[in-house]
C-alpha positions as protocol buffer text, in pm:
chain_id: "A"
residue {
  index: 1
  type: UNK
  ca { x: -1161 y: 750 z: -3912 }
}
residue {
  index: 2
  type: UNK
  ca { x: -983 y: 441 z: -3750 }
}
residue {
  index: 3
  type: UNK
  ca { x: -682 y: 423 z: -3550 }
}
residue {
  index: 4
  type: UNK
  ca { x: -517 y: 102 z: -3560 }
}
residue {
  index: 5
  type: UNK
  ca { x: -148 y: 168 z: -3623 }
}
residue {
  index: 6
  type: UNK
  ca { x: -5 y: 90 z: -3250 }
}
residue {
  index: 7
  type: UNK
  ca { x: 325 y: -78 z: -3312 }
}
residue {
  index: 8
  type: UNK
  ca { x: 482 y: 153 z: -3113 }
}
residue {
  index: 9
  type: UNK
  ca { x: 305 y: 108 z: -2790 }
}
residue {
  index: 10
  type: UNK
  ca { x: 437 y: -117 z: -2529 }
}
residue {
  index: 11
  type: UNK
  ca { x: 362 y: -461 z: -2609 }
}
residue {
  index: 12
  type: UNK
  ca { x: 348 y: -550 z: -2229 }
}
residue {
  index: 13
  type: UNK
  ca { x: 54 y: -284 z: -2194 }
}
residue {
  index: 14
  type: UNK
  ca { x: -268 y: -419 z: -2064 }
}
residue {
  index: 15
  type: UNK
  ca { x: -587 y: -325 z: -2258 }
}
residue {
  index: 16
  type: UNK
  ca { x: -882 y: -263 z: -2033 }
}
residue {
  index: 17
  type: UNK
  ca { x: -1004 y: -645 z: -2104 }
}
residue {
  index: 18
  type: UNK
  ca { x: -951 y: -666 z: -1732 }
}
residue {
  index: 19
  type: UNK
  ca { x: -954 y: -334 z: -1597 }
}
residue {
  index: 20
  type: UNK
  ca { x: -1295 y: -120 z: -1615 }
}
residue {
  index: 21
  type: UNK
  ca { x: -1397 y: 222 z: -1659 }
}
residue {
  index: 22
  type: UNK
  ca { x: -1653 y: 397 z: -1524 }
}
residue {
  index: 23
  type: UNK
  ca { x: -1859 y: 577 z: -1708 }
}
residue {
  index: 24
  type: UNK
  ca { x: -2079 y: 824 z: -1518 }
}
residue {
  index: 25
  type: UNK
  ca { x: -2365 y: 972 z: -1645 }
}
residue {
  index: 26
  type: UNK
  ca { x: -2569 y: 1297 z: -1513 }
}
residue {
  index: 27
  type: UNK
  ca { x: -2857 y: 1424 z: -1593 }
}
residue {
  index: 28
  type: UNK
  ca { x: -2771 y: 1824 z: -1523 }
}
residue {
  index: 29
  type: UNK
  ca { x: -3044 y: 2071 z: -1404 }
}
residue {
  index: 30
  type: UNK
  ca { x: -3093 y: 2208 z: -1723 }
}
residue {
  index: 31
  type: UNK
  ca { x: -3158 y: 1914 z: -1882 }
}
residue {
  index: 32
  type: UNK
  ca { x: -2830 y: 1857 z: -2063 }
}
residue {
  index: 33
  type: UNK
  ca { x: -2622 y: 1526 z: -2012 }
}
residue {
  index: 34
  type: UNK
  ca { x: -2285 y: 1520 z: -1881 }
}
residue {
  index: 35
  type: UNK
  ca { x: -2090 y: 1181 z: -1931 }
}
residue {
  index: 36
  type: UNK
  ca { x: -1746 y: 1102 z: -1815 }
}
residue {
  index: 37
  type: UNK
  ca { x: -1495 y: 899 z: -1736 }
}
residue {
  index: 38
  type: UNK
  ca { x: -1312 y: 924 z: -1410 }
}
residue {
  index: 39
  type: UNK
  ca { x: -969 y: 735 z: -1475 }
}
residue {
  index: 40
  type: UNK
  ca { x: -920 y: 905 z: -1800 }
}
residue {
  index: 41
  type: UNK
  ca { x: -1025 y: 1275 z: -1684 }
}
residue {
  index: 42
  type: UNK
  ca { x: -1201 y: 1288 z: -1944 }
}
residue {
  index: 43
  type: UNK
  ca { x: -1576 y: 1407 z: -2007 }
}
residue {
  index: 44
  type: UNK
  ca { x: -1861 y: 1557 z: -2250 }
}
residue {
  index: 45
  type: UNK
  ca { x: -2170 y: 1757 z: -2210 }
}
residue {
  index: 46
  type: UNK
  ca { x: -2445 y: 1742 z: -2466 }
}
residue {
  index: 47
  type: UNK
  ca { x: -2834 y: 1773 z: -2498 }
}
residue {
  index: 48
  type: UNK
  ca { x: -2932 y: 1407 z: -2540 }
}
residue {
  index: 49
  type: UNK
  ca { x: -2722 y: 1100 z: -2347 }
}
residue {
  index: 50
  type: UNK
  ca { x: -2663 y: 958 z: -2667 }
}
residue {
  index: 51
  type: UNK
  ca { x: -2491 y: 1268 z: -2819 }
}
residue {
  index: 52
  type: UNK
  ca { x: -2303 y: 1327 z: -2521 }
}
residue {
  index: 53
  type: UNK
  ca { x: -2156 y: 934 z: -2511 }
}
residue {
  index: 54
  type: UNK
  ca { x: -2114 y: 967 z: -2896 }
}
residue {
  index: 55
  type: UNK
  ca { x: -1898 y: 1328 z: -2784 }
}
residue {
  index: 56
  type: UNK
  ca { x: -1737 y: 1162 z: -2516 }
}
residue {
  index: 57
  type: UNK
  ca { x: -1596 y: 855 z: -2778 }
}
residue {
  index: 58
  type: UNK
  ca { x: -1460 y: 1118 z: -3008 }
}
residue {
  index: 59
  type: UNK
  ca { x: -1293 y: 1304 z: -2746 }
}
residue {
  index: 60
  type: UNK
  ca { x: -1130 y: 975 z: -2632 }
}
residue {
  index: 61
  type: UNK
  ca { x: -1012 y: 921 z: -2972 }
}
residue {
  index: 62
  type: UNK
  ca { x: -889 y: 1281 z: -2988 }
}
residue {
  index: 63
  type: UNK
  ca { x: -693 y: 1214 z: -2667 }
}
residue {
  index: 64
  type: UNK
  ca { x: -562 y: 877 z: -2772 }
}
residue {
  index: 65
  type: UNK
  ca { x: -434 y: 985 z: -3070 }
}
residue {
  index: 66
  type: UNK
  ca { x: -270 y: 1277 z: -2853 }
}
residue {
  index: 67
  type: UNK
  ca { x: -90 y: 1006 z: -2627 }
}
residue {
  index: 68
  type: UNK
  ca { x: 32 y: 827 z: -2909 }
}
residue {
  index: 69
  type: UNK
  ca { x: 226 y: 1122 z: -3096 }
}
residue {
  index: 70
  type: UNK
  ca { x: 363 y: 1218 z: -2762 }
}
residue {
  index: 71
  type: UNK
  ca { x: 423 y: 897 z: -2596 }
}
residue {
  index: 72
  type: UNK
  ca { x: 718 y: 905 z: -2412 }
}
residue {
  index: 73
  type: UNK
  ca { x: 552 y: 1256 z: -2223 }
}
residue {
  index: 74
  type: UNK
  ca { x: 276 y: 1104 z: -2161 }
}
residue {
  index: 75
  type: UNK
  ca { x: 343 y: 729 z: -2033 }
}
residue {
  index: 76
  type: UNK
  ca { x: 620 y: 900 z: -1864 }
}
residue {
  index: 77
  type: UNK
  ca { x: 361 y: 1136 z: -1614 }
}
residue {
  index: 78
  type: UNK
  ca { x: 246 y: 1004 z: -1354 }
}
residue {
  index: 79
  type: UNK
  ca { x: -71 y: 1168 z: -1409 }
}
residue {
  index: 80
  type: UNK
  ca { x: -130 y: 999 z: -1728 }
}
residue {
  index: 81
  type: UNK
  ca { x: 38 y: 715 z: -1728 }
}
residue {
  index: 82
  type: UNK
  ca { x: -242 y: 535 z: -1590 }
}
residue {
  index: 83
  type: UNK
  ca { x: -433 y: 586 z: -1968 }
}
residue {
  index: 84
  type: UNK
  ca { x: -234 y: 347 z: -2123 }
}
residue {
  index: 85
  type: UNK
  ca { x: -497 y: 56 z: -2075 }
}
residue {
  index: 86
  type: UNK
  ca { x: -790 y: 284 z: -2208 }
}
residue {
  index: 87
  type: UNK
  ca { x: -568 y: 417 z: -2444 }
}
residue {
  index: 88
  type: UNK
  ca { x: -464 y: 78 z: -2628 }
}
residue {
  index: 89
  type: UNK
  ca { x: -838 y: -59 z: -2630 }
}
residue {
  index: 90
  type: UNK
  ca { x: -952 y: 287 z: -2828 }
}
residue {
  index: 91
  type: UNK
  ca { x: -705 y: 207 z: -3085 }
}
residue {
  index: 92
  type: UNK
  ca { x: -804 y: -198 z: -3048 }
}
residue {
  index: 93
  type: UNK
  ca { x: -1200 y: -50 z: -3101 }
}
residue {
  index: 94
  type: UNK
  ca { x: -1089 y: 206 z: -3375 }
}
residue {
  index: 95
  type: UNK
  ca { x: -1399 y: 441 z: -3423 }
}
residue {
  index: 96
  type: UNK
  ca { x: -1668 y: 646 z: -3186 }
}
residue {
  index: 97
  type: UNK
  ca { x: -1958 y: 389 z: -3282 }
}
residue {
  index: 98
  type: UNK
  ca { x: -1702 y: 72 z: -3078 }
}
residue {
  index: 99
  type: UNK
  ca { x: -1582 y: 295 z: -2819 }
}
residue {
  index: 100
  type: UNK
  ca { x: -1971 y: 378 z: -2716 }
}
residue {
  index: 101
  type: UNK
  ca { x: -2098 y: 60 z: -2740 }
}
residue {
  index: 102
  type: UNK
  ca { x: -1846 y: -25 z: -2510 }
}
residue {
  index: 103
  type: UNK
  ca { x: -1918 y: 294 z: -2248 }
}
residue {
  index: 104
  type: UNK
  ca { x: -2226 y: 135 z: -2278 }
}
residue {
  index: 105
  type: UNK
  ca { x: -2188 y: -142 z: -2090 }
}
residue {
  index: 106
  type: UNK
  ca { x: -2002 y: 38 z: -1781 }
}
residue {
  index: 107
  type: UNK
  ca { x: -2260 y: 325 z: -1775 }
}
residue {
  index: 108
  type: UNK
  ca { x: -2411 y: 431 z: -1408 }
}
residue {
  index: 109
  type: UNK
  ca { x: -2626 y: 675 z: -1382 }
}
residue {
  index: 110
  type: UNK
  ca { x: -2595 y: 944 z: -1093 }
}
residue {
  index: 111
  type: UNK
  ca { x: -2809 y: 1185 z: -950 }
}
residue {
  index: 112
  type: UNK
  ca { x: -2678 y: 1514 z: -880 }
}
């Protein structure tokens, strides 16, 4: 599915073209891959690295379309206001497949 109705998001709001997100990747003790990404609070455990960054896109779809149907909540938290950046480029990407290929280039490995 892609998202690409955003009309009603600030227009002043930056997408992440400037800002980057780190996406951490570990490689658990039981052999399972955990992948997140710290300014969004967001991550996804799966058996393979790919599965998990492919979970991980989904979810951040999930949570943008979340934002979006309760925008004034959310941008109004300061918790969560923050997302708006990452937000606006998952709807700018508009499917899983974009949103990994882009985790993909701000992926760091840590050991654990």
């Amino acid at each position: 599915m892609e998202y690409t109705d955003i009309k009603h998001i600030n227009n002043n709001a930056k997408t992440c073209d400037g800002d980057k997100c780190s996406v951490s990747i570990m490689h658990e003790k039981d052999g399972s891959y955990t992948v997140a990404i710290d300014e969004m609070d967001i991550a996804e455990n799966a058996d393979t690295e790919e599965r998990a960054l492919i979970k991980l896109a989904a979810s951040i779809l999930d949570y943008a379309m979340e934002y979006y149907d309760n925008y004034h909540l959310y941008n109004g938290s300061s918790n969560r206001s923050g997302h708006l950046p990452y937000v606006t480029k998952a709807f700018l990407l508009g499917n899983a497949e974009r949103i990994r290929d882009e985790m993909m280039e701000h992926k760091q490995h840590l050991k654990i």
